[in-house]
N, C-alpha and C positions, 0 to 999 in steps of 0.2 A: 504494500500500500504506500502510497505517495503523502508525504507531509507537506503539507502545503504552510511558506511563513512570511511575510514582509522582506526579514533581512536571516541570513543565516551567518553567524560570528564564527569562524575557524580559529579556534586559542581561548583560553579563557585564563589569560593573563591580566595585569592591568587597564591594559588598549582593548582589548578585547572584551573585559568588564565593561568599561567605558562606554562601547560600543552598544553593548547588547542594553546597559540600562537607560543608556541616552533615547537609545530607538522606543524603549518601552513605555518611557517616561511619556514620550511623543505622540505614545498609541498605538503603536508597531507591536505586529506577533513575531517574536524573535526565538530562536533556534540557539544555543549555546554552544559549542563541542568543544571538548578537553582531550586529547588522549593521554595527558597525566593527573598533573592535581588542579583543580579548578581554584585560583590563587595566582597560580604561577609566580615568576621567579622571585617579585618583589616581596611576598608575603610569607614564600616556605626558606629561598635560599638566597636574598639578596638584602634591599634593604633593611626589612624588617629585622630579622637575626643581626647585621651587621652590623643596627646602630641599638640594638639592644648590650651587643660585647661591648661596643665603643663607650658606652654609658659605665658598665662595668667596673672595665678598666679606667677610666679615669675617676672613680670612686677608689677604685682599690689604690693609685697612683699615688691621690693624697691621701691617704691613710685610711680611706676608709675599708670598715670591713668586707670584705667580699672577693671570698676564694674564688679559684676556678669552678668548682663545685657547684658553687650557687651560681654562678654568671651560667656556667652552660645550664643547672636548671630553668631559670628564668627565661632563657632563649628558649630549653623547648616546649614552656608556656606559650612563650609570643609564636611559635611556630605549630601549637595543637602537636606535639609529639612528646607529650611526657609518658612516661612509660612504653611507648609505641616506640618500632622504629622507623616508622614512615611516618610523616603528618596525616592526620585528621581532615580534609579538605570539605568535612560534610554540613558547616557553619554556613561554608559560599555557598552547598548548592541550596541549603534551603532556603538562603535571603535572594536566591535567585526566584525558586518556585513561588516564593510570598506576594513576589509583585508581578508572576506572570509567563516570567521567563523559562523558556524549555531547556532542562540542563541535558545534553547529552559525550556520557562517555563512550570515547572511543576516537580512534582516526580513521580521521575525515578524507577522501576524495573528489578530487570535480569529476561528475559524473557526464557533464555537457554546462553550455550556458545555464544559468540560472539553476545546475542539481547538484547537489554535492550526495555522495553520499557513506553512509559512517554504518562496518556490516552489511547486514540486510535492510536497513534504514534505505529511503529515497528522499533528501528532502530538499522542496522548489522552493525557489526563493529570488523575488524582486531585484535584491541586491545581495550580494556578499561580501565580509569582511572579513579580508586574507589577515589574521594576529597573531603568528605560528612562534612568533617572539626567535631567541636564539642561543646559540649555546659556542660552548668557550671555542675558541682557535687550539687545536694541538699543532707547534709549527713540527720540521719536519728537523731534530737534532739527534745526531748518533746516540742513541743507547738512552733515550725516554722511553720508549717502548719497555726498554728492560726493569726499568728503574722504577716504572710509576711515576704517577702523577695527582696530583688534586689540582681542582678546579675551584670555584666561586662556589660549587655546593659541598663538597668536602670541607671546603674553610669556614664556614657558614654552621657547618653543621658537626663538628668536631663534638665529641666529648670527654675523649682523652687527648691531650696537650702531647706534641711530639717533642723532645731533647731541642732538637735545629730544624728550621727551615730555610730552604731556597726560594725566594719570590722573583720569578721573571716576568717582568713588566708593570711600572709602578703609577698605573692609571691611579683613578680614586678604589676603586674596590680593592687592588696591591695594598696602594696606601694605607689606604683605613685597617686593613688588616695586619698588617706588618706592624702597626702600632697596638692591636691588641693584644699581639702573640708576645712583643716583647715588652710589655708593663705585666704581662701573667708569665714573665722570668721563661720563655722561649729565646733560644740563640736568633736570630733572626736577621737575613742577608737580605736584600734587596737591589734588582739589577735589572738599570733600567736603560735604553739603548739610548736617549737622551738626558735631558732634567725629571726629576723626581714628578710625574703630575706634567707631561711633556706639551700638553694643548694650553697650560695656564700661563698666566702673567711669570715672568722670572722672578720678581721678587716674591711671587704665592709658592714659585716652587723652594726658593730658597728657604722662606719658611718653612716648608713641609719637610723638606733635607734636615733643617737645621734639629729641627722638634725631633724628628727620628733618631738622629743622631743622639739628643742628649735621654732619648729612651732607651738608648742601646743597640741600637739596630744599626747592622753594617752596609753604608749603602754605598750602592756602587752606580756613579750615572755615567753617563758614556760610555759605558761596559753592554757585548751582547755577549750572549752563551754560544759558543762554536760548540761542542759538544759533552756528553754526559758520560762520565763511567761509574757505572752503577756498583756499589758498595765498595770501590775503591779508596777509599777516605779512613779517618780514624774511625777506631770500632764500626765498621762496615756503614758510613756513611758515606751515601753520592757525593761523587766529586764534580763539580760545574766548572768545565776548563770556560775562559773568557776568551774572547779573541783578543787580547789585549796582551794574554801569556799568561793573565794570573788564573787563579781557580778559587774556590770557594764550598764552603762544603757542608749539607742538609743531610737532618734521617730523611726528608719531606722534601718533593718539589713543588711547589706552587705554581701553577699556569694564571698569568692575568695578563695575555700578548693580545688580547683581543675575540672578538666575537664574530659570529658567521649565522646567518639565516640557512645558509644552501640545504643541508639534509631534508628540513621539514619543506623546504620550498621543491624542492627536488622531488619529493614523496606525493604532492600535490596533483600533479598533472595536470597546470595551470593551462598550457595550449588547448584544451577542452571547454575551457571558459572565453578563449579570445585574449588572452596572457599572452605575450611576450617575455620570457624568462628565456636567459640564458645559462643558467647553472651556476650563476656566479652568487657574491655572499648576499647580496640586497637585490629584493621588487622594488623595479621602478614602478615610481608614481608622480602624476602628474600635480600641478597647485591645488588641485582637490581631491589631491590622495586616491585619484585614479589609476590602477594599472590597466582597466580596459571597459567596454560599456559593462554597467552593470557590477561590475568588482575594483574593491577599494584596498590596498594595505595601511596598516598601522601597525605603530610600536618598533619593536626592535630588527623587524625583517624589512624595513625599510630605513636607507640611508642618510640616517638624520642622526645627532645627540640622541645617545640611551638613557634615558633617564622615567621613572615615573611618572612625574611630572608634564614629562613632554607623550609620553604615550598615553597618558590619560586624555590629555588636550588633543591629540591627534584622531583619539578614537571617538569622539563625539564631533569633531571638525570633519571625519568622513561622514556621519550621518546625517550630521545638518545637510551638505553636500548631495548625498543621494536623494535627500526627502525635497530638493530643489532650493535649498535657501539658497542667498547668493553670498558665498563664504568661501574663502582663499586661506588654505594653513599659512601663519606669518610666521616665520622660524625665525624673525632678526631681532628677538626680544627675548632667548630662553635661559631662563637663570641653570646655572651652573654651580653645583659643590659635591667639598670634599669635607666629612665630618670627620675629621681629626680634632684633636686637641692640638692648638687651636683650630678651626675651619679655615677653609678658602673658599672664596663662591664669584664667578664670576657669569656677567652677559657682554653681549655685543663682543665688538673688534677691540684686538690689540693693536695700537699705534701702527703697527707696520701693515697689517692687516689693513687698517683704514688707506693708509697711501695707498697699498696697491691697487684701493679700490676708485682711486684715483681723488681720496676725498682730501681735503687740505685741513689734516688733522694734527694736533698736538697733545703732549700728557699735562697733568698736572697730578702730582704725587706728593701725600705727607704721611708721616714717620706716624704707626699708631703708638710707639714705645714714649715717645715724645708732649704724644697730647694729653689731656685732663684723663681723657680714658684708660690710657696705656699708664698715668700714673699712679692713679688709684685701685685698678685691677692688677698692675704689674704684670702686662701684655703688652708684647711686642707683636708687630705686623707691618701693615702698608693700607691706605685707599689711594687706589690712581684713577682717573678716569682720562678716557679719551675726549676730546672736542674737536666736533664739527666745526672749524671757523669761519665757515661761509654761511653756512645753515643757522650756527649759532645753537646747537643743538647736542647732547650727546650724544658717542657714537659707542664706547664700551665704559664699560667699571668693572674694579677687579679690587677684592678686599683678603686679605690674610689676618686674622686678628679672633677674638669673641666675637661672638653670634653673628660671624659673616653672612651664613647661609640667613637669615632673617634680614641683616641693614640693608641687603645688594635688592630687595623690592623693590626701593624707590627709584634706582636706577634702570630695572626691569621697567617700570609704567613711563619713566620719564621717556627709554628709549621706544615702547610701543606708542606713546602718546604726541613723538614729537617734541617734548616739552622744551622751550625756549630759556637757557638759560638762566636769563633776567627773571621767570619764575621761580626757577630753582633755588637761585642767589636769595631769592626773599621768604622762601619757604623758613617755618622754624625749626627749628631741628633740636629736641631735647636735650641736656647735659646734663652728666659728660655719657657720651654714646659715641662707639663709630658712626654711625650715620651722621652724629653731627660734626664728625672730621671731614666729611662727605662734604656736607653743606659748606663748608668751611674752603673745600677746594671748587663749587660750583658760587662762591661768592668771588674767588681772587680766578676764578676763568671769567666772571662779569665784569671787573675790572678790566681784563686785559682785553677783554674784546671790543672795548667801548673806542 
């Protein structure tokens, strides 16, 4: 028998949630599919758990109480796996059922235009939304095969703490993790083929290098791994030769080199639907998260900033889309962080970035160690922001300090809004607060532009 729905969501990850309750909310009979846990990554093996550790450990840091022990029970609270050892995933599907939405386990294929189908299921559907999310990069280094490896779910989901670990690649997920292994007294190595946090402002990375360091953690930047020999090290730890000559050496390797859509996109059978896929890691999509009539991606199988955040926004910017509003996804406002002790969170262009986009841009940068904030909290960091000087407008901000990931909003609306400088400058800004080190550089760029 044939199911007949509005929209049918392939993933039921964040984007994918997004998706299916946005449509529902709308009035839309939606279709769900999962072929793992209905949550996905950010709720079982991503955010969620990783900023539960990070909480953690910086309680344990300054002294407060809280072994390993509890940190990883607490995490398999937030995660529905206490005593289990898979998650519990059965919270989502009933606040899905509550309001409507059809949960279905299982993987999904395009069976033609408009049918996917999941088993012996047929289900037709209006629109589709490709949310198949993604999973880590294994690169290709002599003697990982042999050795093992962890991922952003193993790290996430640990319960027994390993002696040493290797971290290759020190995105925010490396990062933030690398700091939790080594404030819970893990050896902890970090190697990263550029700066610490390689897409951020330099001075955010340098923060983030600097803080690791005085946690313990051995980091290596400009260092890649040329190959692996597996339990050649002391007491049979992998040894991580560098191309540089040196090596380094984990019971554990850590993989955080990056992310790929291909397997779930590849398993699809997108050409069925009027897809153009090439096998490669990301579905193209068009400014209304079109890959073809009728089918939309979001979230992590499409080539954009991975973040929560931005696939939550993406998964309902496809549905307005399909249901006919007239809405364009805007990527040049998406806040950016890393929740370290301290954070970094940045939007928009870095200075260079801006030039080459041929805008007549300059910085304006003050010291957070310096200001009211930095003296009273006894926090060091940076806010820089970029300036439009034609437009008169900003064009990025990038903050390393306390509650980065929260001050860097206002720069988020200023850049979605347009907002004209000479506003900014008179806007009030709290003290003492990083944001109001912010205000403070959007008062002396009114100055200079005058």
């Amino acid at each position: 028998m044939t199911e007949r729905f509005d929209f049918v969501v392939i993933g039921a990850g964040v984007s994918g949630e997004a998706s299916a309750s946005y449509a529902r909310a709308r009035g839309a009979t939606v279709a769900l599919v999962e072929r793992d846990l209905f949550g996905g990554t950010c709720a079982f093996w991503g955010c969620m758990p990783s900023k539960t550790l990070l909480h953690a450990a910086a309680v344990r840091v300054c002294g407060g109480d809280y072994s390993w022990e509890k940190a990883s029970a607490r995490r398999d609270y937030m995660i529905v796996r206490e005593g289990r050892d898979y998650p519990d995933d059965s919270g989502h599907v009933r606040d899905y059922e509550a309001v409507g939405i059809v949960p279905i386990r299982g993987t999904a294929k395009i069976a033609g235009p408009g049918r996917v189908q999941v088993a012996d299921r047929v289900l037709e559907a209006r629109d589709i939304v490709v949310a198949v999310g993604s999973v880590a990069k294994v690169p290709k280094l002599e003697g990982l095969e042999e050795a093992g490896y962890w991922t952003n779910k193993e790290g996430t989901s640990l319960r027994t703490l390993p002696k040493s670990i290797v971290i290759l690649g020190a995105g925010p997920s490396g990062t933030e993790l690398a700091q939790v292994y080594a404030r819970f007294g893990v050896r902890t190595t970090l190697v990263s083929p550029r700066q610490v946090n390689p897409t951020d402002h330099p001075r955010s990375s340098a923060l983030l290098a600097k803080t690791l360091r005085a946690d313990g953690v051995d980091v290596r930047e400009n260092a890649r791994a040329r190959r692996i020999r597996p339990r050649a090290g002391t007491s049979g730890q992998h040894v991580v030769e560098l191309a540089d000559g040196s090596s380094v050496e984990g019971e554990v390797i850590e993989l955080n080199v990056g992310r790929t859509a291909a397997p779930a996109l590849s398993a699809l059978d997108l050409a069925k639907a009027g897809v153009s896929y090439d096998g490669g890691d990301w579905l193209t999509v068009d400014d209304r998260l079109r890959a073809a009539d009728g089918v939309y991606g979001v979230g992590d199988c499409i080539d954009r900033e991975m973040s929560t955040h931005l696939g939550h926004y993406e998964g309902e910017t496809a549905v307005k889309a399909a249901l006919g509003d007239d809405v364009r996804a805007d990527f040049n406002a998406v806040p950016r962080a890393v929740y370290t002790d301290p954070e970094t969170a940045a939007v928009g262009l870095l200075v260079d970035q801006a030039k080459q986009k041929g805008i007549d841009a300059y910085e304006e940068t003050a010291d957070v160690a310096t200001s009211a904030k930095g003296y009273v909290s006894e926090s060091e960091g940076h806010v820089s922001v970029v300036i439009d000087r034609k437009k008169k407008i900003v064009a990025g901000a990038f903050i390393g300090g306390p509650a980065a990931s929260e001050a860097i909003h206002e720069a988020v609306l200023a850049i979605k809004l347009r907002t004209p400088i000479s506003v900014l400058a008179q806007t009030i800004h709290a003290f003492p607060t990083v944001t109001r080190v912010m205000g403070g550089l959007f008062a002396k760029a009114d100055l200079a532009l005058r």
